[in-house]
N, CA, C and O atoms as a CHARMM CRD file, in Angstrom:
* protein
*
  336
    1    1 UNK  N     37.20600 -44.94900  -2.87900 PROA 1      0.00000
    2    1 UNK  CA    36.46100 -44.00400  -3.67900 PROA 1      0.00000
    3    1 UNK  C     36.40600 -42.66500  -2.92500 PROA 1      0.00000
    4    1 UNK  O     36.14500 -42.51400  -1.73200 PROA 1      0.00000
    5    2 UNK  N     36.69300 -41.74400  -3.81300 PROA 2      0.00000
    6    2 UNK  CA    37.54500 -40.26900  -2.77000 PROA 2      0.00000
    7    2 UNK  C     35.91600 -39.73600  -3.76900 PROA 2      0.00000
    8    2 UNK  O     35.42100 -40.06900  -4.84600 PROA 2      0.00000
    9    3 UNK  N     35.51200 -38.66000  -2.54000 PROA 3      0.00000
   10    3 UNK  CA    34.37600 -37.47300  -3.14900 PROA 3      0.00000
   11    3 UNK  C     34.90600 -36.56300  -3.30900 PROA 3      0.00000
   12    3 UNK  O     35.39000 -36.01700  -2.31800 PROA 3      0.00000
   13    4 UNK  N     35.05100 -36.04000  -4.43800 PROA 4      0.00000
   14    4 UNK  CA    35.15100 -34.72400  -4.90200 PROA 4      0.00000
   15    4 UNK  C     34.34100 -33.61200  -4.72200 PROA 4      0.00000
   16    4 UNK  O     34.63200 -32.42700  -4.55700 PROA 4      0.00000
   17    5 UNK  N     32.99000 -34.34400  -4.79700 PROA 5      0.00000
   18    5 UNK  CA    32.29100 -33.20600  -5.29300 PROA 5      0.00000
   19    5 UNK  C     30.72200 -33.44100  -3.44500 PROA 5      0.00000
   20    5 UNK  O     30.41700 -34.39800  -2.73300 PROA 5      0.00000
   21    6 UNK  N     30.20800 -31.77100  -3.51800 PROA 6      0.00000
   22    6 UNK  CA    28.80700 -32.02500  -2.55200 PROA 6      0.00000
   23    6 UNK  C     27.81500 -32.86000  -2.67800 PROA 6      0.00000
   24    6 UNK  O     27.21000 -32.77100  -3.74600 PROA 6      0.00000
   25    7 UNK  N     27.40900 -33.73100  -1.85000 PROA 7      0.00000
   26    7 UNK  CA    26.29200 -34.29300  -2.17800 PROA 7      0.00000
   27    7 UNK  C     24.85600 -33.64800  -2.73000 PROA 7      0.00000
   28    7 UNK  O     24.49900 -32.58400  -2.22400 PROA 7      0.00000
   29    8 UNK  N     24.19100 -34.14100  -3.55100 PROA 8      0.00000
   30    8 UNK  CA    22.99100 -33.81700  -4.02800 PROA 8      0.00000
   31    8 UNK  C     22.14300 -32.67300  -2.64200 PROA 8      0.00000
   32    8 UNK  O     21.86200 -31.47700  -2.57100 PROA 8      0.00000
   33    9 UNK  N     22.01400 -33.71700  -1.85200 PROA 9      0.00000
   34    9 UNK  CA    21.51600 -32.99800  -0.22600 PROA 9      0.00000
   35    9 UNK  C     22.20300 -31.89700  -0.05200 PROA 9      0.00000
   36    9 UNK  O     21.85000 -30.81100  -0.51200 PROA 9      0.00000
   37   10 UNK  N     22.97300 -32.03800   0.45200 PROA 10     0.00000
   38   10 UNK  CA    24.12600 -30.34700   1.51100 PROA 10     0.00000
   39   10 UNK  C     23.76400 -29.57900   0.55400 PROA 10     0.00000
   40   10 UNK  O     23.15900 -28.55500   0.87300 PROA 10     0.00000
   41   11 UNK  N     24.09000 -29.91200  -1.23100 PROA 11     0.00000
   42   11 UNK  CA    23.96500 -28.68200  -2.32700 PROA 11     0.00000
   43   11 UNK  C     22.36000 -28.17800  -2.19200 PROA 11     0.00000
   44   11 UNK  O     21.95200 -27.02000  -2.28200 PROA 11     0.00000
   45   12 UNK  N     21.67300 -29.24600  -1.97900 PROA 12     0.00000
   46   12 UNK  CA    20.13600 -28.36500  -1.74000 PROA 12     0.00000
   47   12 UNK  C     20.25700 -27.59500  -0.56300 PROA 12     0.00000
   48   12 UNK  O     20.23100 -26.38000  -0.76000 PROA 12     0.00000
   49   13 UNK  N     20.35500 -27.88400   0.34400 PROA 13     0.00000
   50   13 UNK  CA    20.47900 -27.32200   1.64500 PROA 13     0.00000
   51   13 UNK  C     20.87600 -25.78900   1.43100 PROA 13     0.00000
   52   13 UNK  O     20.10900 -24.83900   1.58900 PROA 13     0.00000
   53   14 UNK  N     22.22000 -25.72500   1.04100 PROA 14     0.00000
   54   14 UNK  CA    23.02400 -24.71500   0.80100 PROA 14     0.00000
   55   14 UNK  C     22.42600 -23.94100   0.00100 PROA 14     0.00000
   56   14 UNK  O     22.57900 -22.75000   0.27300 PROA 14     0.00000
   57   15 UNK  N     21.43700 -24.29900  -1.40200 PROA 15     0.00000
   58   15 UNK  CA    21.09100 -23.02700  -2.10100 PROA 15     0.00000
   59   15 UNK  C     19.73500 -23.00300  -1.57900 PROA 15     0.00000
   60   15 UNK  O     18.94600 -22.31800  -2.23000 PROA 15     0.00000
   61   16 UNK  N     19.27000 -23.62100  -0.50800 PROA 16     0.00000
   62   16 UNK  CA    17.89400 -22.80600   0.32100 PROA 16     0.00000
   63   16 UNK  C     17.91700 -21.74400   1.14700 PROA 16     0.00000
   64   16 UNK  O     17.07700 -20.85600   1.29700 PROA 16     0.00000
   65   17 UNK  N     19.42300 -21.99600   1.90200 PROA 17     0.00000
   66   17 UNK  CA    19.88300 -20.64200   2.30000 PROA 17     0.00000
   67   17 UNK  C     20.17900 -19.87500   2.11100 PROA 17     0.00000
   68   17 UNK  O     20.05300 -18.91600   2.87200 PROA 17     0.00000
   69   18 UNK  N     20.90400 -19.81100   0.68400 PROA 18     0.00000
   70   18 UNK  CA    21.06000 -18.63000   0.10300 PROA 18     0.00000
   71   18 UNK  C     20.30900 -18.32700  -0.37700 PROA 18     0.00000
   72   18 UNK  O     20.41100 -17.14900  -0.71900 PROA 18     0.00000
   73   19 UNK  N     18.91600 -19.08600  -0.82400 PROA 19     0.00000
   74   19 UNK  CA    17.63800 -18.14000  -1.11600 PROA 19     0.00000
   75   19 UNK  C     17.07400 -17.49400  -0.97100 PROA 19     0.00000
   76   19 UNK  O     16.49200 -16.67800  -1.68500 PROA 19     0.00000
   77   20 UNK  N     17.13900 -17.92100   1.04600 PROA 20     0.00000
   78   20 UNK  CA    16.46500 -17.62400   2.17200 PROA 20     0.00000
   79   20 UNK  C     17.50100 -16.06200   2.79800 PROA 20     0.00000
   80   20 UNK  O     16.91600 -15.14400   3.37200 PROA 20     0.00000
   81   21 UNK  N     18.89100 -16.02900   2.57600 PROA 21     0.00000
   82   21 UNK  CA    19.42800 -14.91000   2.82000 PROA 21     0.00000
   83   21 UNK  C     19.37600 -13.91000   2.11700 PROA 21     0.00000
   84   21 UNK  O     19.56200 -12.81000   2.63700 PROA 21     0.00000
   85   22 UNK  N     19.08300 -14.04400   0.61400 PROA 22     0.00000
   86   22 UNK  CA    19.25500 -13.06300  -0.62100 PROA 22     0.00000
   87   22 UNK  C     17.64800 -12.35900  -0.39400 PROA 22     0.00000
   88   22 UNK  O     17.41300 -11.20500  -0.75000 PROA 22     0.00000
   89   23 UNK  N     16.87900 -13.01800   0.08100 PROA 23     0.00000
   90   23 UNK  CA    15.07600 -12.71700  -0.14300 PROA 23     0.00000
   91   23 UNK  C     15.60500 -12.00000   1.69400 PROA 23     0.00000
   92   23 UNK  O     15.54800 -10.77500   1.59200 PROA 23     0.00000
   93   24 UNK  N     15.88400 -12.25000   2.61600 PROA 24     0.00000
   94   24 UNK  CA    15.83600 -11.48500   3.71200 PROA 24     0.00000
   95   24 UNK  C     16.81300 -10.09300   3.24300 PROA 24     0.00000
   96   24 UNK  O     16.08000  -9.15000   3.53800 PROA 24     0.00000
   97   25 UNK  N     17.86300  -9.62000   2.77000 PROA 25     0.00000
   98   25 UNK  CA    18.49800  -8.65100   2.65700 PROA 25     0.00000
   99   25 UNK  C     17.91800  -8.00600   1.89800 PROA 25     0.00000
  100   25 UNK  O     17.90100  -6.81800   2.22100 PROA 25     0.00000
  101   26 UNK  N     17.02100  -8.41800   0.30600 PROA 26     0.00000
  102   26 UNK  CA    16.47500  -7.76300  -0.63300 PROA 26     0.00000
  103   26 UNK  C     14.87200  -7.10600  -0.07200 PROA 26     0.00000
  104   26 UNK  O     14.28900  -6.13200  -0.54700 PROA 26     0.00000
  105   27 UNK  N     14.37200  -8.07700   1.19000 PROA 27     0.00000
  106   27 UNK  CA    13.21500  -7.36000   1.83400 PROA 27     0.00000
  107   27 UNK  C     13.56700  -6.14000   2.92900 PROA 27     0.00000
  108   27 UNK  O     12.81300  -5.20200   3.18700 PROA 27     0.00000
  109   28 UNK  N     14.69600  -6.33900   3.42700 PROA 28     0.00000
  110   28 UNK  CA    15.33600  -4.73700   4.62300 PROA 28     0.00000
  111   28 UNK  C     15.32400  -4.27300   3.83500 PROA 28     0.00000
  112   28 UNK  O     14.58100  -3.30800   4.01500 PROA 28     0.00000
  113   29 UNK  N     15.87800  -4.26400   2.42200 PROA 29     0.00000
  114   29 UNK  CA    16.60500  -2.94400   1.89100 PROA 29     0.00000
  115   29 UNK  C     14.86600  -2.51200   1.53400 PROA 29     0.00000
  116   29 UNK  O     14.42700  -1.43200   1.92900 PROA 29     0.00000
  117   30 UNK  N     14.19100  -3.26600   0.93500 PROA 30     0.00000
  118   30 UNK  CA    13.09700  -3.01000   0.43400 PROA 30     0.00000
  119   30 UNK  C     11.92600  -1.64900   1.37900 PROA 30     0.00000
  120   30 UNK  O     11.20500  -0.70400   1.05900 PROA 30     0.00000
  121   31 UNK  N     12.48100  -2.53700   2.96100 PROA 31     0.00000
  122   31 UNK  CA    10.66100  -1.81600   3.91100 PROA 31     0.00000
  123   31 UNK  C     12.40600  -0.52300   4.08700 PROA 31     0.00000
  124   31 UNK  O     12.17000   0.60400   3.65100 PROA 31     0.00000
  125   32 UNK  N     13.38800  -0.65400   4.45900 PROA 32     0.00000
  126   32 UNK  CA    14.25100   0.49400   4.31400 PROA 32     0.00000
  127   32 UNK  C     13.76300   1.86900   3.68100 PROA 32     0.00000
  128   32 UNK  O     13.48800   2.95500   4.19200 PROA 32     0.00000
  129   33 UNK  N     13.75900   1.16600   1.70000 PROA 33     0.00000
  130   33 UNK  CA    12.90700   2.37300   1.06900 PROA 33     0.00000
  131   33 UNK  C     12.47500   3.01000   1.19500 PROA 33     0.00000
  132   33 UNK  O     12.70800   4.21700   1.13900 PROA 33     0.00000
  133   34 UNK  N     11.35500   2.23200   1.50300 PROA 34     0.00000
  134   34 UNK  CA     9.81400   2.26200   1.84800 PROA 34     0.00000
  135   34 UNK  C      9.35200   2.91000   2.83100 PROA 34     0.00000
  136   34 UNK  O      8.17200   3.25400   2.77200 PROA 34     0.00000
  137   35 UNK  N     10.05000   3.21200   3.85200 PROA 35     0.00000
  138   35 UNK  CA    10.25600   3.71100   5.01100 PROA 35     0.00000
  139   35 UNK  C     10.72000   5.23800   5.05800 PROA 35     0.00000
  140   35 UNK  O     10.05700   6.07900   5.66400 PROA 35     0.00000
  141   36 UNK  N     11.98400   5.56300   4.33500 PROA 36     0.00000
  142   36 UNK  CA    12.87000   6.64000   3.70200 PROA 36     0.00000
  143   36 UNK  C     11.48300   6.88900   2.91500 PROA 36     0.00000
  144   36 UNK  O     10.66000   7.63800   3.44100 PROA 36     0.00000
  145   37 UNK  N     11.27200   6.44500   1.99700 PROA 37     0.00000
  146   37 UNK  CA     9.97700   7.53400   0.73600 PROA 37     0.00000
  147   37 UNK  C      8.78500   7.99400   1.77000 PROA 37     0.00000
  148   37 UNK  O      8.29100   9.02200   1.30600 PROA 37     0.00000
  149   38 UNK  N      8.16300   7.63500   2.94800 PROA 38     0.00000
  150   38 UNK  CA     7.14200   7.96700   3.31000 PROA 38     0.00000
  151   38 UNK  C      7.66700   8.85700   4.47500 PROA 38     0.00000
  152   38 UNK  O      6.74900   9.12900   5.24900 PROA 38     0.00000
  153   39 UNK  N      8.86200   9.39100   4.83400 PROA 39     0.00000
  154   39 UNK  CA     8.72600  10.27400   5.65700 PROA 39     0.00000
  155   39 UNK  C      8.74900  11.55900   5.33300 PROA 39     0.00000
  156   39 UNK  O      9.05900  12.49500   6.07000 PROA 39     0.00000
  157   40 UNK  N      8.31600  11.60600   3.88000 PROA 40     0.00000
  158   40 UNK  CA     8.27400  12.90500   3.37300 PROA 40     0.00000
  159   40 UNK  C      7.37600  13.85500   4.21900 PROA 40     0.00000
  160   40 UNK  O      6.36400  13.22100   4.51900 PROA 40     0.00000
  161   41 UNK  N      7.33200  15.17200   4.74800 PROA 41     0.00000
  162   41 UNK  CA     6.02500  15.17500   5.31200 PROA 41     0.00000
  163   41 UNK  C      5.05400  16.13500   4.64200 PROA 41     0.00000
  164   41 UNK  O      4.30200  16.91000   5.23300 PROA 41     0.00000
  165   42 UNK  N      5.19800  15.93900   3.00600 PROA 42     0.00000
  166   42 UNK  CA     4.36200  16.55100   2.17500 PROA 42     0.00000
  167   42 UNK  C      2.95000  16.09300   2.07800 PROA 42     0.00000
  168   42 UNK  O      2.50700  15.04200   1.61500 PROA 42     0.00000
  169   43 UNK  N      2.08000  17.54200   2.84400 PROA 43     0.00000
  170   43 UNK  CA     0.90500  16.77700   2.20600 PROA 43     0.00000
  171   43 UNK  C     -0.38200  15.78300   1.21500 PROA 43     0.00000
  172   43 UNK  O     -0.47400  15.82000  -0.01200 PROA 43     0.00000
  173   44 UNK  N     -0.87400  15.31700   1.73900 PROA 44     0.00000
  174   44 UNK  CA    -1.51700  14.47100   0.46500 PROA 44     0.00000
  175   44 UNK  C     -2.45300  15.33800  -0.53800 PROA 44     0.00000
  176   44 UNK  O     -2.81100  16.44800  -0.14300 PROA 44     0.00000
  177   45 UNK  N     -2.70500  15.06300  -1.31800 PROA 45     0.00000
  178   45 UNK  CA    -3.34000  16.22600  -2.46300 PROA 45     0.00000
  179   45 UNK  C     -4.30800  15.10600  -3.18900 PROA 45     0.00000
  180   45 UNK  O     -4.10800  13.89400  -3.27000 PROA 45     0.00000
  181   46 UNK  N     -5.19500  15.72200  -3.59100 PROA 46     0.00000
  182   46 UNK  CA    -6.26500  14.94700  -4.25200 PROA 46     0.00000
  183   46 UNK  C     -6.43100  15.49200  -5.70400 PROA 46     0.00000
  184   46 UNK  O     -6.47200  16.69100  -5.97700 PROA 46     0.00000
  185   47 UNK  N     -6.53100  14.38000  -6.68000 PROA 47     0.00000
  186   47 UNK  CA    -7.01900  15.25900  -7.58800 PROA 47     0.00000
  187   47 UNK  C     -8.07100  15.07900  -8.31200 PROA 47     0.00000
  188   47 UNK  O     -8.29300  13.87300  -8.19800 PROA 47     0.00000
  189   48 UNK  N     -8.94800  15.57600  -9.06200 PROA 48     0.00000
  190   48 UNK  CA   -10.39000  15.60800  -9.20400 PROA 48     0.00000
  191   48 UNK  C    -10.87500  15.82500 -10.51200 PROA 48     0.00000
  192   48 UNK  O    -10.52700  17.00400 -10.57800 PROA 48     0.00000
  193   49 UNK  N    -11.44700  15.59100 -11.68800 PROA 49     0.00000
  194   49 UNK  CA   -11.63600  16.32800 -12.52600 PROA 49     0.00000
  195   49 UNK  C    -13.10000  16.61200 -12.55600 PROA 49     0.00000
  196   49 UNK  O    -14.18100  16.07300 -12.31800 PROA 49     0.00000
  197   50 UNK  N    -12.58900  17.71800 -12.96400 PROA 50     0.00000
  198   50 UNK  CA   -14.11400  18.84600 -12.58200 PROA 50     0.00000
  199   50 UNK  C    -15.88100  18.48400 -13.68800 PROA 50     0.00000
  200   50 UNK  O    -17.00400  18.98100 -13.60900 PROA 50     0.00000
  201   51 UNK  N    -15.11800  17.12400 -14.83900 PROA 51     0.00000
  202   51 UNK  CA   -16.09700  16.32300 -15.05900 PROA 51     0.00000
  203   51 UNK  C    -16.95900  15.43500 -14.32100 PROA 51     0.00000
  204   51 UNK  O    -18.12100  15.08600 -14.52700 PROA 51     0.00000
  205   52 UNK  N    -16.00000  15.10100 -13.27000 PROA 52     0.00000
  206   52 UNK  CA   -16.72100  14.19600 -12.66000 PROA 52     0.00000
  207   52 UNK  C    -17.47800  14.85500 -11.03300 PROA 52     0.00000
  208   52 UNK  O    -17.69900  14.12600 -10.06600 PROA 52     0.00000
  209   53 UNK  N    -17.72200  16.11500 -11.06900 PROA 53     0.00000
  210   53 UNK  CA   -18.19200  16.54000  -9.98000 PROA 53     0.00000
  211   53 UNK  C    -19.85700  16.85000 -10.23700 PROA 53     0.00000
  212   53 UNK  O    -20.51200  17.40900  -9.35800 PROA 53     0.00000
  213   54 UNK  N    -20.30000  16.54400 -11.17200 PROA 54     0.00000
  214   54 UNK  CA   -21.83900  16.52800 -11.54600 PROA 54     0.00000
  215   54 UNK  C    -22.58100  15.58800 -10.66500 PROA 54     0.00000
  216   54 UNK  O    -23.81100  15.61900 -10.60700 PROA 54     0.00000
  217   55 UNK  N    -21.64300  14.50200  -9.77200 PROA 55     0.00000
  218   55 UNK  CA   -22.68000  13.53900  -9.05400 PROA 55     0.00000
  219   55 UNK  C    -22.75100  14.35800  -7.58800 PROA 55     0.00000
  220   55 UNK  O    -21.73200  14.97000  -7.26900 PROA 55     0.00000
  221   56 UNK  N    -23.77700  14.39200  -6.78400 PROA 56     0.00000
  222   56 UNK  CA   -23.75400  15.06600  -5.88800 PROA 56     0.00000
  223   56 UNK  C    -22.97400  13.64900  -4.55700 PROA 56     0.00000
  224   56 UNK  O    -22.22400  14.10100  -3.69200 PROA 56     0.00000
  225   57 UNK  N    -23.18700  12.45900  -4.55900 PROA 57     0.00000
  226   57 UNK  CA   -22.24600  11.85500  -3.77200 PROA 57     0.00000
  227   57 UNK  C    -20.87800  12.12500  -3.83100 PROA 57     0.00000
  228   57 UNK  O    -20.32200  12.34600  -2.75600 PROA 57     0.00000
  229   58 UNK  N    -20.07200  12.16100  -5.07900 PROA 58     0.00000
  230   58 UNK  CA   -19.18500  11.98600  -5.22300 PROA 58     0.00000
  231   58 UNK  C    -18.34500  13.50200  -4.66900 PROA 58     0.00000
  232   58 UNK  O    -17.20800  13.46000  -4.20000 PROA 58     0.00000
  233   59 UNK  N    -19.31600  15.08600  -4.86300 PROA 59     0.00000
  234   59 UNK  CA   -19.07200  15.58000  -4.00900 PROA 59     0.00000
  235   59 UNK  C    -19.36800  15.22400  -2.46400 PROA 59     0.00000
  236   59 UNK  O    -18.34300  14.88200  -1.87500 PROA 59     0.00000
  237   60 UNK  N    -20.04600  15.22400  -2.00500 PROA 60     0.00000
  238   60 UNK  CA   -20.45000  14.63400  -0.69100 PROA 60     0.00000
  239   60 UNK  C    -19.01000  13.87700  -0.31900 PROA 60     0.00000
  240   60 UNK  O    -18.21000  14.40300   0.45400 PROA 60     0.00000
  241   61 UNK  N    -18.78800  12.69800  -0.89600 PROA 61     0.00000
  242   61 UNK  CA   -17.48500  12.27900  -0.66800 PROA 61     0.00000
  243   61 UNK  C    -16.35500  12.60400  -0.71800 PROA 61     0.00000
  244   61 UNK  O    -15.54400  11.78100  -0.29500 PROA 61     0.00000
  245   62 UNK  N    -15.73900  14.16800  -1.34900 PROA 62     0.00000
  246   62 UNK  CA   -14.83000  14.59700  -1.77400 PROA 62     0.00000
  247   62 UNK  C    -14.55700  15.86100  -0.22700 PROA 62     0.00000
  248   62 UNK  O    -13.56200  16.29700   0.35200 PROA 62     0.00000
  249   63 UNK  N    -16.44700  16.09100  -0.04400 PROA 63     0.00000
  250   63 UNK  CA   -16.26900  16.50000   1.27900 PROA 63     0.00000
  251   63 UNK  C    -15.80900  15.86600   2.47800 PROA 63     0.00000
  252   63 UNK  O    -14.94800  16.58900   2.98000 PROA 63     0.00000
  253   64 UNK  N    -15.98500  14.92900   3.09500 PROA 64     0.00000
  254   64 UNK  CA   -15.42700  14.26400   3.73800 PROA 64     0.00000
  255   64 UNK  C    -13.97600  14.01300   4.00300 PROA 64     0.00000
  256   64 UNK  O    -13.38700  14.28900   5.04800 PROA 64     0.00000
  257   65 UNK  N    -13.38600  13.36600   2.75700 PROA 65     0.00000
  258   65 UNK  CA   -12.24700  12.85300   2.36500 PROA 65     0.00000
  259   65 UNK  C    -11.44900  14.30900   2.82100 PROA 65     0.00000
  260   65 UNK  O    -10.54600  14.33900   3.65700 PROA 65     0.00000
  261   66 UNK  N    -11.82100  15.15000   2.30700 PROA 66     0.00000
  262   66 UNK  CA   -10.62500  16.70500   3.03900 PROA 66     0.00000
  263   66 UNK  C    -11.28500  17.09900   3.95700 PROA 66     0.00000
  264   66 UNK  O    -11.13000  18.29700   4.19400 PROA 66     0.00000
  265   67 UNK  N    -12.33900  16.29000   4.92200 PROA 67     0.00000
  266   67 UNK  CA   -12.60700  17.24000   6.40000 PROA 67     0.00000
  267   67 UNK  C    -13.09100  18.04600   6.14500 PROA 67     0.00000
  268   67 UNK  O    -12.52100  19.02400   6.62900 PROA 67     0.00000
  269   68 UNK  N    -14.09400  18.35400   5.48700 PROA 68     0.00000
  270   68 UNK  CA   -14.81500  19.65200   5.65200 PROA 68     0.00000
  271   68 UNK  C    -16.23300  18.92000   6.48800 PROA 68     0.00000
  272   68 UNK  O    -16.90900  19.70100   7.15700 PROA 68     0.00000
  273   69 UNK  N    -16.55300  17.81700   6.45200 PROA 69     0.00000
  274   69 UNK  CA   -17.58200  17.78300   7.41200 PROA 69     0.00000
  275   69 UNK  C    -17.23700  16.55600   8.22800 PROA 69     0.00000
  276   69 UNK  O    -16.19000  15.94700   8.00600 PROA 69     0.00000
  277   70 UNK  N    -17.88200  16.26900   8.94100 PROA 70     0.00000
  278   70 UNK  CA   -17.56300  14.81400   9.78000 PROA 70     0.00000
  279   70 UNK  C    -18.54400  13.79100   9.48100 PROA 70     0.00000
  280   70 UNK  O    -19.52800  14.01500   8.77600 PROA 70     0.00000
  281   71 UNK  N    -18.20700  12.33500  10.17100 PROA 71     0.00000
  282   71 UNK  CA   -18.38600  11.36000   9.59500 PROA 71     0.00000
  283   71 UNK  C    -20.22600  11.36600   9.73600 PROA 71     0.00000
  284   71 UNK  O    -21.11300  11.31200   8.88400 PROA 71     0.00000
  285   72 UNK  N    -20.24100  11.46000  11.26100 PROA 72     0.00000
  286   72 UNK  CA   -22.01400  11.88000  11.46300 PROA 72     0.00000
  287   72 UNK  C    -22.32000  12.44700   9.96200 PROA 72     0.00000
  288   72 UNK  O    -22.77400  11.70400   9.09300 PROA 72     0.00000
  289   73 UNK  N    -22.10000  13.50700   9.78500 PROA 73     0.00000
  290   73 UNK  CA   -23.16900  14.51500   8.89700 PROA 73     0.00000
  291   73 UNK  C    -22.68400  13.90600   7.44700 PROA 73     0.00000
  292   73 UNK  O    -23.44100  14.24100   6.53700 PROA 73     0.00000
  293   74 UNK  N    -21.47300  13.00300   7.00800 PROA 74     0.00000
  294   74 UNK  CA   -21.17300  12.22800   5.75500 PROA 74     0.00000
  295   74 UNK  C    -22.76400  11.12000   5.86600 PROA 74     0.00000
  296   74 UNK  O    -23.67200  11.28400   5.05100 PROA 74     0.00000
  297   75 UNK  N    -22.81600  10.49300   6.52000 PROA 75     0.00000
  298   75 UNK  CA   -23.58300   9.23800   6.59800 PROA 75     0.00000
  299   75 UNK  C    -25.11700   9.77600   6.43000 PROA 75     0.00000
  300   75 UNK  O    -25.90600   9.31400   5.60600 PROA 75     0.00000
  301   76 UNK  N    -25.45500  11.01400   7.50900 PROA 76     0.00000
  302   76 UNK  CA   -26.82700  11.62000   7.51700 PROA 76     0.00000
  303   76 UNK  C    -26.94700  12.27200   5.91600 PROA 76     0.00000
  304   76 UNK  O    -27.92400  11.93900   5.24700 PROA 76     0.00000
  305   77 UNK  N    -26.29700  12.86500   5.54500 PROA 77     0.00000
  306   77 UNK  CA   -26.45000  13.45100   3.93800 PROA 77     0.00000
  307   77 UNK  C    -26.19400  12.49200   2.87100 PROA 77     0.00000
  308   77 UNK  O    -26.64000  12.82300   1.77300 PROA 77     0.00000
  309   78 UNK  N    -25.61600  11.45000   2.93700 PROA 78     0.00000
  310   78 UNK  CA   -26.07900  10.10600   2.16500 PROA 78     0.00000
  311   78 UNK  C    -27.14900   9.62700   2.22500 PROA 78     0.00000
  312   78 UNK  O    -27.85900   9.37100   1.25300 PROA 78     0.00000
  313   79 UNK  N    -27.50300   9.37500   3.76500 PROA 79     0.00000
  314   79 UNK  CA   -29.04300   8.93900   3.99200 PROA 79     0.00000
  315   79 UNK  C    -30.04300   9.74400   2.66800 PROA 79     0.00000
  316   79 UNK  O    -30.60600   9.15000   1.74800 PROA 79     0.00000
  317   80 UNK  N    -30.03800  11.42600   2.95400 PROA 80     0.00000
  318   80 UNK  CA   -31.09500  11.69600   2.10700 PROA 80     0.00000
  319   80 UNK  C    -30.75500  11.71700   0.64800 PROA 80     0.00000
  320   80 UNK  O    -31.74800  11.55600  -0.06100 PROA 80     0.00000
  321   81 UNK  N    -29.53400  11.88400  -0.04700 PROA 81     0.00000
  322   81 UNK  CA   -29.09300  11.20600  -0.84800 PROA 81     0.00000
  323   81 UNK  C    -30.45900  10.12700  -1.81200 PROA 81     0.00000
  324   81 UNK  O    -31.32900  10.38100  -2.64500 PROA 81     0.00000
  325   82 UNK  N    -29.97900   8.91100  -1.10300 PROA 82     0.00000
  326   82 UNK  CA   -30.36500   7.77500  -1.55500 PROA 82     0.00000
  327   82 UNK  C    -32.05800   7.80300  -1.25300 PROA 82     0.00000
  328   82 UNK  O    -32.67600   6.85900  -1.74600 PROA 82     0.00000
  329   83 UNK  N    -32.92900   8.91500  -0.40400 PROA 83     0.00000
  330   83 UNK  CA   -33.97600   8.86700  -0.09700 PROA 83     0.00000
  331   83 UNK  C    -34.45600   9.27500  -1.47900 PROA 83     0.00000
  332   83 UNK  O    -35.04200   8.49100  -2.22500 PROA 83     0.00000
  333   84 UNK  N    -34.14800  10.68700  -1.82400 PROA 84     0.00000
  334   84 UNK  CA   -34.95900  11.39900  -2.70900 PROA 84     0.00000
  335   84 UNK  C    -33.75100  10.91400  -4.39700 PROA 84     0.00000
  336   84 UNK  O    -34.05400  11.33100  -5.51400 PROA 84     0.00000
């Protein structure tokens, strides 16, 4: 009795690796991208709509977020915030 054909086994074997090779080449190319798109060195930009600036946290937070004050004086002006 001559085999022609792969056993059930080796054929599993064989398409785990090629699962396992197709998912490793499709993840390089992937952080590759990913890598290439973020070395743009365009700044980040925020955008805001000027509806939603009626809450005084959410300015407070909008300050922060672009550095206009530091984290101390973010936390101390929340404090009174939430006091009054």
């Amino acid at each position: 009795m001559s085999k022609k054909a792969l056993s059930p086994l080796v054929a599993t074997v064989l398409l785990v690796i090629f699962a396992l090779v197709i998912g490793t080449i499709t993840m390089n190319w992937g952080k590759a991208y990913v890598e290439k798109a973020g070395d743009e060195k365009a700044p980040a930009s925020i955008l805001v709509r000027v509806s939603s600036l009626d809450d005084p946290l959410k300015v407070l937070q909008i300050k922060y977020i672009t550095g206009e004050i530091s984290k101390e004086e973010y936390f101390e002006k929340e404090k009174e915030l939430f006091k009054s």
